[in-house]
C-alpha positions in Angstrom: 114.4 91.9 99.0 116.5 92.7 101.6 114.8 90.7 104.8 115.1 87.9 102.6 118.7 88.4 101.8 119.6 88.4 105.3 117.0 85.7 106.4 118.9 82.9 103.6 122.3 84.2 104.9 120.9 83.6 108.6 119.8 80.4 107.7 123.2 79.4 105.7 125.3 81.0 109.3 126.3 79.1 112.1 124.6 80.3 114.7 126.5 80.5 118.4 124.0 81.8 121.0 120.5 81.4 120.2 118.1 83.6 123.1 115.2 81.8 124.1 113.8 85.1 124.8 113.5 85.8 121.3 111.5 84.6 118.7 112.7 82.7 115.9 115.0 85.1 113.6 113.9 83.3 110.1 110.0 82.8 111.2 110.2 87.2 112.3 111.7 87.6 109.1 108.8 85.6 107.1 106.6 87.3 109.2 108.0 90.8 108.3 108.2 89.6 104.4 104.7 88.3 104.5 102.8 91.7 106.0 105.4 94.1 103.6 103.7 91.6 100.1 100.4 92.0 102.0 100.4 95.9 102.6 101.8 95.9 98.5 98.8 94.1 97.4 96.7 96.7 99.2 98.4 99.7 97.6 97.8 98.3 94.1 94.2 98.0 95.2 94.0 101.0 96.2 95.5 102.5 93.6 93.1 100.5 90.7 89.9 101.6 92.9 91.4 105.3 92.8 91.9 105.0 89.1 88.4 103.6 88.4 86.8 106.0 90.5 88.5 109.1 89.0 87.6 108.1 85.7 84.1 107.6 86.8 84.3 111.1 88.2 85.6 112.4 84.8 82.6 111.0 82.2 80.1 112.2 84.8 81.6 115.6 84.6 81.4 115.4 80.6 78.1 114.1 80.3 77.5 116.8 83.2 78.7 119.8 80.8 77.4 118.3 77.8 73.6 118.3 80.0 74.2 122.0 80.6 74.9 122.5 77.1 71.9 121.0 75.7 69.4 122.5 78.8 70.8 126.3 77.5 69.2 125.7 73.7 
């Protein structure tokens, strides 16, 4: 939210000295934008798989103990 805040009022500025050196302030901005909804989508990945795998874990355990139960009669 913010790099795009200050990309639109870059864009809306007049700009007095541009260096050439530099790459393009609106394009590093997209750039930076892009990789931060990128790495987000990642997280939430991440965070489904985690989920998913966790409860996984937790109905092998139960059938795990109910098994033990059952081997003990």
């Amino acid at each position: 939210m913010f790099l795009t805040t200050k990309k639109i009022r870059y864009e809306q500025s007049s700009v007095d000295f541009i260096n050439p050196k530099l790459p393009d302030y609106s394009a590093q901005c997209q750039k930076e934008i892009d990789q931060i909804q990128h790495l987000y989508r990642l997280n939430n990945e991440l965070s489904e798989v985690q989920k998913q795998h966790n409860q996984t874990i937790t109905t092998f355990n139960r059938l795990k103990i109910n098994c033990r139960g059952c081997l003990k009669m």
